[in-house]
C-alpha positions as CSV (number, residue, x, y, z in Angstrom):
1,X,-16.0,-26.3,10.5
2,X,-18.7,-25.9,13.0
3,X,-16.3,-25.9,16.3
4,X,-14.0,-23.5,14.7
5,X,-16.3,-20.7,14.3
6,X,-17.9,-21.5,17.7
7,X,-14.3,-21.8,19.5
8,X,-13.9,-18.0,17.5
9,X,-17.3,-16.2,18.8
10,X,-16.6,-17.3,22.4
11,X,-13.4,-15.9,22.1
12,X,-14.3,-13.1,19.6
13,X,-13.8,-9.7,22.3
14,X,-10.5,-11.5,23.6
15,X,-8.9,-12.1,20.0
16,X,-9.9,-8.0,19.6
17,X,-8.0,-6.9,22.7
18,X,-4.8,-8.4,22.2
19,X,-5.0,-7.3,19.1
20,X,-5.8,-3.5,20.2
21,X,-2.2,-4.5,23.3
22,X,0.0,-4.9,19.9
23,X,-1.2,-2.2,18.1
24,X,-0.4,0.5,21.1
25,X,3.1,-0.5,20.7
26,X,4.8,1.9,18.1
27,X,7.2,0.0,16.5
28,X,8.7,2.2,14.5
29,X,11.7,1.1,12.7
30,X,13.1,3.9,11.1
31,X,13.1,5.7,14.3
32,X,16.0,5.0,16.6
33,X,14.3,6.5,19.3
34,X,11.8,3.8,19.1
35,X,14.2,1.1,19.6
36,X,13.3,-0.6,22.8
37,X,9.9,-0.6,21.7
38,X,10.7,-2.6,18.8
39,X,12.2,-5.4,21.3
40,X,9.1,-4.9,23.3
41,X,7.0,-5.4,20.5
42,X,9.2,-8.5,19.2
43,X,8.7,-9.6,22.8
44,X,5.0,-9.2,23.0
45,X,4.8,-11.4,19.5
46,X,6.7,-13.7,21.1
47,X,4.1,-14.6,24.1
48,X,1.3,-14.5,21.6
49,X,2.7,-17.0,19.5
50,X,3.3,-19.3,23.0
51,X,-0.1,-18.6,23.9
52,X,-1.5,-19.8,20.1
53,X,-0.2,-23.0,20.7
54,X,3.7,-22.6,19.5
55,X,5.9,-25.5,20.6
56,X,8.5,-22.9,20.5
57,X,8.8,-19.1,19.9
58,X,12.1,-17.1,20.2
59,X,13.2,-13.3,19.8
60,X,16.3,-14.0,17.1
61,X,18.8,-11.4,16.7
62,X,19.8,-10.2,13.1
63,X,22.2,-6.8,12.2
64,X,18.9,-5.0,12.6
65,X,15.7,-5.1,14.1
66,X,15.4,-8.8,15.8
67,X,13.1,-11.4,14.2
68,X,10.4,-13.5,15.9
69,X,9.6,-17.2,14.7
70,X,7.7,-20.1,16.3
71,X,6.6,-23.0,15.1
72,X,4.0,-25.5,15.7
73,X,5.1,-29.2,14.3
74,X,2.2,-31.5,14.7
75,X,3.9,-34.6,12.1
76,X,7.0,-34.0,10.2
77,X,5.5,-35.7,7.5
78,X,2.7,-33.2,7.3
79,X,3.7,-30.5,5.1
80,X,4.4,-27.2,6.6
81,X,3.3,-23.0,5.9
82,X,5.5,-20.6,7.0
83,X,3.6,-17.1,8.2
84,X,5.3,-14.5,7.0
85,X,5.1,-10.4,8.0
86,X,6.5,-7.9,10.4
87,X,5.2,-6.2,13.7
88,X,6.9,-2.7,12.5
89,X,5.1,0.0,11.4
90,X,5.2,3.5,9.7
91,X,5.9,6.6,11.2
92,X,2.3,7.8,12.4
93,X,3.3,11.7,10.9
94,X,2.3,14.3,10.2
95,X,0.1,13.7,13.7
96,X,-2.0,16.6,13.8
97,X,-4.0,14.8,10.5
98,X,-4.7,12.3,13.0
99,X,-8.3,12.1,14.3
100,X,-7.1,9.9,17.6
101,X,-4.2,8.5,18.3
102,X,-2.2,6.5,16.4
103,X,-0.6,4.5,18.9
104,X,-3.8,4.5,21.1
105,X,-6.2,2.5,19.6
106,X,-10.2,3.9,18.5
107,X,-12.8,1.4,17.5
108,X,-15.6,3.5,15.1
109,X,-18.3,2.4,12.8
110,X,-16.9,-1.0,12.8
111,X,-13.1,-0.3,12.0
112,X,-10.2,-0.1,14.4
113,X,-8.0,3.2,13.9
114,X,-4.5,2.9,14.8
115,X,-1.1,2.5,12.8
116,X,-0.4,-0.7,12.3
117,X,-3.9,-2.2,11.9
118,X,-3.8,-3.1,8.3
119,X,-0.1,-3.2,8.1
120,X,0.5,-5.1,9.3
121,X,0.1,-6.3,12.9
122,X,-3.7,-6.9,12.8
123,X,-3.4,-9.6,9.6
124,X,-0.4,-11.3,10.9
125,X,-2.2,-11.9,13.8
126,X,-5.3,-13.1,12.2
127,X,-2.8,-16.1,11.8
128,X,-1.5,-15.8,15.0
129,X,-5.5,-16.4,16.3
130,X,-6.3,-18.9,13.6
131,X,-3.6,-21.3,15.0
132,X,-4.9,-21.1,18.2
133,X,-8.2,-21.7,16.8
134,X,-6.9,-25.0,14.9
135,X,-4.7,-25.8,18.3
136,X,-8.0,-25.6,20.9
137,X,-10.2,-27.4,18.6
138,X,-7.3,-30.5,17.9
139,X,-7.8,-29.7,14.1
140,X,-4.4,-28.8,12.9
141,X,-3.6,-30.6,9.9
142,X,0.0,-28.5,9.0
143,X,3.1,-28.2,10.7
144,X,3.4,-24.1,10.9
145,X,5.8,-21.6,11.3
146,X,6.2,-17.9,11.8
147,X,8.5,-15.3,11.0
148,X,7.9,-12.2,11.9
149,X,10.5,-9.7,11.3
150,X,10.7,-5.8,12.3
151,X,12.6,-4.1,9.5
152,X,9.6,-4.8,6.3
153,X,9.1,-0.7,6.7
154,X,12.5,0.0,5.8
155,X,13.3,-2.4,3.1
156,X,14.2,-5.7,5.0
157,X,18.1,-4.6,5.2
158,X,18.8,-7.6,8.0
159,X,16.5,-10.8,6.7
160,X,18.3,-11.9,4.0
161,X,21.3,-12.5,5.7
162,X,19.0,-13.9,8.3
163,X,17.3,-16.2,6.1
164,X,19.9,-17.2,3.9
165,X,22.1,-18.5,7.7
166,X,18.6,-19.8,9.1
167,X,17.6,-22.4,6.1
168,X,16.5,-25.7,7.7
169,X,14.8,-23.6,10.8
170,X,12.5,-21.8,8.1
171,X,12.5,-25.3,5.4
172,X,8.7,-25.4,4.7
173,X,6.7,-26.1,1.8
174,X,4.4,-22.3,1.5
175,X,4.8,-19.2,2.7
176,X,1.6,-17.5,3.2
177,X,1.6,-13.7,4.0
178,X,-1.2,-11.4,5.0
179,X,0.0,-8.2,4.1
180,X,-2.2,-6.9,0.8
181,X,-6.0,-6.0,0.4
182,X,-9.3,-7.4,-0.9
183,X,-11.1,-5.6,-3.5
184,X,-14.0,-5.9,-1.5
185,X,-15.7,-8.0,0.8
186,X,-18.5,-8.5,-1.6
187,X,-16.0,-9.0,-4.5
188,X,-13.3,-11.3,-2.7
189,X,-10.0,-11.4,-4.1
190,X,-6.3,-12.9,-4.0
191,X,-3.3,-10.9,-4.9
192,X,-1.2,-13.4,-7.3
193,X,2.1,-10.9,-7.7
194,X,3.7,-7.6,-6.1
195,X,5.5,-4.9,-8.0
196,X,9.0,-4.4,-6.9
197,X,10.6,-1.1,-5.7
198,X,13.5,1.1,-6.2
199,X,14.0,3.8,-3.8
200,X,16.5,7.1,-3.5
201,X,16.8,10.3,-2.5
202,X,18.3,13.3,-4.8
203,X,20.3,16.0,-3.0
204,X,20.9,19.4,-5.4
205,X,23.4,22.1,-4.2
206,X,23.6,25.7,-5.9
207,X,25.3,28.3,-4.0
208,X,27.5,27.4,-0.7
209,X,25.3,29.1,1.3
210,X,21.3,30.3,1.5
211,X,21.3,34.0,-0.2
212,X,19.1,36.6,0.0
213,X,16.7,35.7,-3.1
214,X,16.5,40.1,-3.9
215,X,20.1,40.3,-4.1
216,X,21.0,37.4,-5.7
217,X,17.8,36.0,-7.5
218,X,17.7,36.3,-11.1
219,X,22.1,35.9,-10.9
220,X,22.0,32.6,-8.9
221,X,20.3,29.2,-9.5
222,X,17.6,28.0,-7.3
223,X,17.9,24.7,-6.2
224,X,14.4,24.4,-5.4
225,X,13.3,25.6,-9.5
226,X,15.9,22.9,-10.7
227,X,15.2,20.3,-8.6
228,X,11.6,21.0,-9.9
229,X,12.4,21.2,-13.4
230,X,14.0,17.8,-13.4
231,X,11.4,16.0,-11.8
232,X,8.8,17.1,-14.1
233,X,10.5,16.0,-16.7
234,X,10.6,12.6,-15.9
235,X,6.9,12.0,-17.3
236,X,5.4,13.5,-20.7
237,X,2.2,14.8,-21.9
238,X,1.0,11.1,-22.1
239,X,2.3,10.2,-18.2
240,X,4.8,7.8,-19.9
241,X,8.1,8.0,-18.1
242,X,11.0,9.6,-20.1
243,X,14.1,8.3,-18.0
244,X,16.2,6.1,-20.4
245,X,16.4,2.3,-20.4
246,X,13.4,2.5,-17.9
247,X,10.9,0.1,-19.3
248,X,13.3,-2.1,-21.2
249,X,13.2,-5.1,-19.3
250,X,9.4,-4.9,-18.6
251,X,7.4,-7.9,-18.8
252,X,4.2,-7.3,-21.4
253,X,0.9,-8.7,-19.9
254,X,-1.0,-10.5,-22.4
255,X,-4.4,-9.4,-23.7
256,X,-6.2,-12.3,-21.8
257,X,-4.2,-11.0,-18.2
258,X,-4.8,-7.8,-18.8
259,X,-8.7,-9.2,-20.1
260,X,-9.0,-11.2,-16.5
261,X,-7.5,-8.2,-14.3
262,X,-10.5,-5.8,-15.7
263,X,-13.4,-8.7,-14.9
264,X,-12.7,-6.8,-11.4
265,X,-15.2,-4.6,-10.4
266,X,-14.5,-0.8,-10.6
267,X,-16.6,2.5,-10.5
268,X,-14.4,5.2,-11.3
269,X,-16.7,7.7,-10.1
270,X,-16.7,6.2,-6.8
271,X,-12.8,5.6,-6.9
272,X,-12.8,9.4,-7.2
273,X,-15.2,10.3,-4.7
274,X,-13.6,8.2,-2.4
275,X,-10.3,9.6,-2.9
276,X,-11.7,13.6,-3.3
277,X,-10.1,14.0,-6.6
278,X,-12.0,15.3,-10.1
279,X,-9.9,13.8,-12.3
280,X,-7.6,10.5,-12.3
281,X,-4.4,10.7,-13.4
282,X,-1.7,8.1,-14.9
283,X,0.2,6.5,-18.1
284,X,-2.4,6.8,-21.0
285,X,-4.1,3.9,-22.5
286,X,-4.0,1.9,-19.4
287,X,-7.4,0.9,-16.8
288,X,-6.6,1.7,-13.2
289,X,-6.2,-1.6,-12.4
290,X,-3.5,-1.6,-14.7
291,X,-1.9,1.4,-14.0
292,X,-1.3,0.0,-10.4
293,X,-0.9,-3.9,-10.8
294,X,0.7,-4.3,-14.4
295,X,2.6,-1.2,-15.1
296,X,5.7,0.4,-13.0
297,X,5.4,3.9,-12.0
298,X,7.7,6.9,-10.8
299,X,6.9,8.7,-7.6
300,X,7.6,11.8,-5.8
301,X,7.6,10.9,-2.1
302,X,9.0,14.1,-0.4
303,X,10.8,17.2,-1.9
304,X,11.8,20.0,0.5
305,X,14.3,22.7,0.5
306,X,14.4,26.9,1.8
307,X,12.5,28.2,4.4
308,X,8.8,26.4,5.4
309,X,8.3,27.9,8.7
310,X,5.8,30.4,9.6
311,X,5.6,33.8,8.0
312,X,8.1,34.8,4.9
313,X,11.3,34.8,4.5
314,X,12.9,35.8,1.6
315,X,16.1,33.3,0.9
316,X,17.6,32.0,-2.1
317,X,18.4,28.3,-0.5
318,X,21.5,26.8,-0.9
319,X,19.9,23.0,-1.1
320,X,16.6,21.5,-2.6
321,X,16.3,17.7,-1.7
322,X,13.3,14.6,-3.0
323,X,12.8,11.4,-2.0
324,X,11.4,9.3,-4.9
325,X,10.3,6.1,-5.7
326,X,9.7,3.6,-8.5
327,X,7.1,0.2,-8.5
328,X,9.0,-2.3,-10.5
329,X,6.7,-5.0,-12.5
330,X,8.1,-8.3,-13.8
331,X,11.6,-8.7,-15.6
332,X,12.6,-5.1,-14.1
333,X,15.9,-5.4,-11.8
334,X,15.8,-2.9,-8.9
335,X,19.2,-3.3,-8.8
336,X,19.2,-1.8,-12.3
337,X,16.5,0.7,-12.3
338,X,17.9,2.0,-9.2
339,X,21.1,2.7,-11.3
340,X,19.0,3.9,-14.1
341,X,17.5,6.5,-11.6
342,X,20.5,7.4,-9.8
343,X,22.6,8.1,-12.8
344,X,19.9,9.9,-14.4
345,X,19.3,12.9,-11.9
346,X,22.8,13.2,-12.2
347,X,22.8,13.6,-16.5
348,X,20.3,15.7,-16.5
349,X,21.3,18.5,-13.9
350,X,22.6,21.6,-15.2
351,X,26.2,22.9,-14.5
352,X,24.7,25.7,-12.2
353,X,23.8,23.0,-9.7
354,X,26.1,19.7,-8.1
355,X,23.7,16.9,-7.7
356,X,24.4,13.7,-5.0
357,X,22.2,10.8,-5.3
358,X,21.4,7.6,-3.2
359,X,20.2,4.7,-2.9
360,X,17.9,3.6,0.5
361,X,16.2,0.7,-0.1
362,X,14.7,-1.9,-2.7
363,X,13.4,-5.2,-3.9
364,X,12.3,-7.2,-6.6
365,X,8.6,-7.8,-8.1
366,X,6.9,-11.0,-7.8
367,X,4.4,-13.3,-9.4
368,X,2.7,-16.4,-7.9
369,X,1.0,-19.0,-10.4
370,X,-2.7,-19.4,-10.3
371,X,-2.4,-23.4,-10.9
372,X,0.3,-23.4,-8.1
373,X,-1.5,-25.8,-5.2
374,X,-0.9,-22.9,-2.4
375,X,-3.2,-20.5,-5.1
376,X,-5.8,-23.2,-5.1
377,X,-6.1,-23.5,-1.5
378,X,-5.9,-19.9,-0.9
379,X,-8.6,-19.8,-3.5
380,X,-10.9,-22.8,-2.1
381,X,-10.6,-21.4,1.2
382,X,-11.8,-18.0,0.3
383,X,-14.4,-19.4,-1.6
384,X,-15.9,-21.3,1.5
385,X,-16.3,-18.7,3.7
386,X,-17.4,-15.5,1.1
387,X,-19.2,-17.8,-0.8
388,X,-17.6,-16.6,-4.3
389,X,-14.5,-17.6,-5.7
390,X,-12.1,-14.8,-5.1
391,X,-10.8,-12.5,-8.3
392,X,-7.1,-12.9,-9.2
393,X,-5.6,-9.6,-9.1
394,X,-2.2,-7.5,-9.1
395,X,-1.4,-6.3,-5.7
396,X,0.3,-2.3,-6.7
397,X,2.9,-2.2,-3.4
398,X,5.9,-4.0,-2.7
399,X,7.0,-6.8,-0.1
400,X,10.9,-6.3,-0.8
401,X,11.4,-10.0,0.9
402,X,9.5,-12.2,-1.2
403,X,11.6,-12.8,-3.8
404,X,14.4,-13.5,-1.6
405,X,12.1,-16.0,0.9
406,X,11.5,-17.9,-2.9
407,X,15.5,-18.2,-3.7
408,X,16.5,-19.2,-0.7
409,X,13.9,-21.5,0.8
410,X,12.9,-22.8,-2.5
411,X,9.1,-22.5,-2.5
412,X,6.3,-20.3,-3.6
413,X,4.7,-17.7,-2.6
414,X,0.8,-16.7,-1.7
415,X,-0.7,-13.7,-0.8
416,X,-3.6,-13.9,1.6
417,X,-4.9,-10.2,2.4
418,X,-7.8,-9.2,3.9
419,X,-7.1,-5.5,4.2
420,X,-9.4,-3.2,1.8
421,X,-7.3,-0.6,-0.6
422,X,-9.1,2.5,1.5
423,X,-7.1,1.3,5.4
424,X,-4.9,4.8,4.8
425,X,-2.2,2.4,4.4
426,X,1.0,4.6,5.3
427,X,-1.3,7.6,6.3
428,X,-3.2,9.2,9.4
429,X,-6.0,7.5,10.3
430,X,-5.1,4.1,9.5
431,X,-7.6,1.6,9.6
432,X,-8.7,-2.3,9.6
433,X,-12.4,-3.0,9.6
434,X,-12.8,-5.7,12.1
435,X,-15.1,-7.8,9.7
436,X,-12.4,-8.0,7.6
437,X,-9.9,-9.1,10.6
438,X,-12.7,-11.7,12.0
439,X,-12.8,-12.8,8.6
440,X,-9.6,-13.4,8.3
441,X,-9.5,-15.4,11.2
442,X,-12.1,-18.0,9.6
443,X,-10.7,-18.1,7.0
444,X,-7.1,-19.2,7.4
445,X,-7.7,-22.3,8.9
446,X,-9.7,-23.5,5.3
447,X,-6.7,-22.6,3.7
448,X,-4.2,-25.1,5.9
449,X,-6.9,-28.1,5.3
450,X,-6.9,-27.5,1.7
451,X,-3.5,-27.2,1.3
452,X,-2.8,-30.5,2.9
453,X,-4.8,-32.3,0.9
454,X,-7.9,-33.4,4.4
């Protein structure tokens, strides 16, 4: 609508700054040194959702990180979308990979640098601009609602509970959630599922103390050479994964999915390039897109152990430790793979070594339907402002809530991204292009017309 997009480009440099105030707050949540700037952060969201046009916004506690929600009723027998995503971030290290800084906001070549910018403050506050949008313009059609939680980073360990006690607050009839990527903005597209995740860390002993690796090497175990051991043997010559009762459950994508999903477009050469690799690397007889939308995978996210400082030293260490990680697709349990995995490292260590697993966070996978009438309007309202009719795709992370969100408030699911696979998601030099965020921005409010049926 004409005064929508005319409401935005007077207001275009504004909706940028505020943007660029939340992004220099690092709200880190698995730091507990960055505490209070979590509750500054939670109280920053707050204002902004007041200034949008909330009727109400509130900073709610939880056993964690607090939550913010608002809402905006305009006629309870309008139907209402419920925002979801979270104003914490990543930790911004190893810093010195950093070109600027990652709490202090660079604008180049069209793209804002800064942690947090894809993921996820700058697209939940596309929505946080679009209502203000619909609000100045007296075009909202939708009751909405927001909840925007501070713990996504770290698994969600608080908002169940949350949820689960704050039912009738959060009753709505979507939940729409920016927090995934386009392929392109010349090849629009709309996530329709997220793979699950299972998440642990393996701790392997050897001796009860470091040794010296000339006296002792060759009598003793390495911790580091086990732990090594192990974890290669967790794929095979194929990439398949070996571990036991690890693809059991998993849910078989028909040829006419699997068909669709490749329609995308794809160069691998440029895939490579991008990513400044030779060679591409995963289960065999699988497309990329499959290999990170259809199929789970097993990943090494950290492994450390003996001495890393500068210069040599020559130990034998007494502890080797890995942080690793699975993406779940349909049907698979993290609850189960997670046992699978723990379990496992333990069966296959030696007696020279004592092996300690555990468990830090997971959630489930999830699918939304294409024919679902929050896909459609997702879908039409893509369509009106690229001017294509967006791809259905497999989004290859994990947004541990969702499936929780679905049991307990009953509804479905869509995912509305506008991020590009190439923001450094989780890594220096994070970045949203601001086309992408202005886009976002005009885009939304399509999506709340469609969906109530004006």
């Amino acid at each position: 609508m004409k005064a929508w997009k005319e409401y935005q480009e007077k207001n275009k440099d504004r909706f940028l700054n505020e943007m660029l105030d939340l992004l220099r707050i690092p709200s880190v949540s698995a730091k507990s040194e960055h505490k209070e700037d979590m509750k500054k952060c939670a109280d920053a969201v707050k204002k902004s959702l007041l200034a949008a046009g909330c009727d109400k916004a509130e900073v709610m506690a939880t056993d964690g990180h607090p939550v913010v929600f608002g809402e905006k009723i305009t006629d309870p027998s309008k139907p209402t979308v419920l925002i979801y995503g979270h104003y914490d971030v990543q930790p911004p290290e190893p810093l010195e990979l950093w070109n600027s800084g990652p709490f202090d906001p660079v604008i180049k070549d069209g793209k804002v640098f800064a942690r947090g910018s894809a993921d996820d403050k700058g697209q939940f506050y596309m929505h946080v601009k679009a209502l203000e949008v619909m609000s100045q313009t007296d075009s909202l059609v939708t009751n909405v609602k927001f909840l925007i939680e501070g713990e996504e980073e770290i698994g969600s360990p608080s908002l169940e509970k949350f949820v689960a006690s704050n039912k009738e607050l959060l009753k709505c009839d979507i939940i729409l959630i920016s927090d995934s990527a386009l392929l392109s903005m010349q090849s629009p597209s709309l996530d329709v599922g997220m793979r699950g995740l299972s998440y642990i860390e393996v701790e392997v002993t050897g001796a009860n103390r470091d040794l010296h690796s000339g006296t002792y090497g060759g009598a003793v175990a390495n911790p580091i050479t086990i732990l090594a051991k192990m974890i290669a043997g967790c794929h095979d010559e194929n990439n398949h994964i070996t571990i036991p009762g690890f693809y059991d459950d998993v849910l078989e994508s028909s040829k006419e999915e699997r068909e669709l999903l490749n329609k995308a477009p794809y160069n691998e050469q440029e895939y490579k390039d991008e990513l400044g690799v030779k060679e591409l690397w995963g289960e065999k007889g699988y497309t990329t897109y499959e290999r990170t939308g259809i199929r789970p995978t097993l990943e090494l996210n950290g492994i450390w152990g003996g001495y890393t400082g500068e210069g040599a030293k020559t130990v034998l260490p007494s502890k080797a430790y890995a942080k690793i990680s699975a993406r779940l697709v349909p049907n698979q349990s993290s609850h189960k793979i997670t046992e699978i995995l723990l379990e496992y490292f333990k069966s296959v260590a030696p007696d020279c070594v004592e092996v300690k697993t555990m468990l830090h966070h997971g959630g489930e996978p999830y699918l939304t339907p294409i024919d679902s009438k929050g896909y459609q309007a997702a879908s039409k309202a893509v369509e009106t402002t690229f001017g294509k009719q967006p791809i259905p795709v497999r989004g290859g992370g994990s947004i541990p809530i969702c499936s929780i969100l679905e049991k307990e408030l009953g509804v479905k699911i869509v995912f509305m991204g506008f991020g590009l696979d190439n923001d450094n998601l989780h890594s220096p030099n994070e970045k949203f292009n601001l086309e992408n965020y202005f886009k976002g921005i005009e885009t939304i409010p399509y999506f709340h017309k469609y969906f109530s049926g004006s």
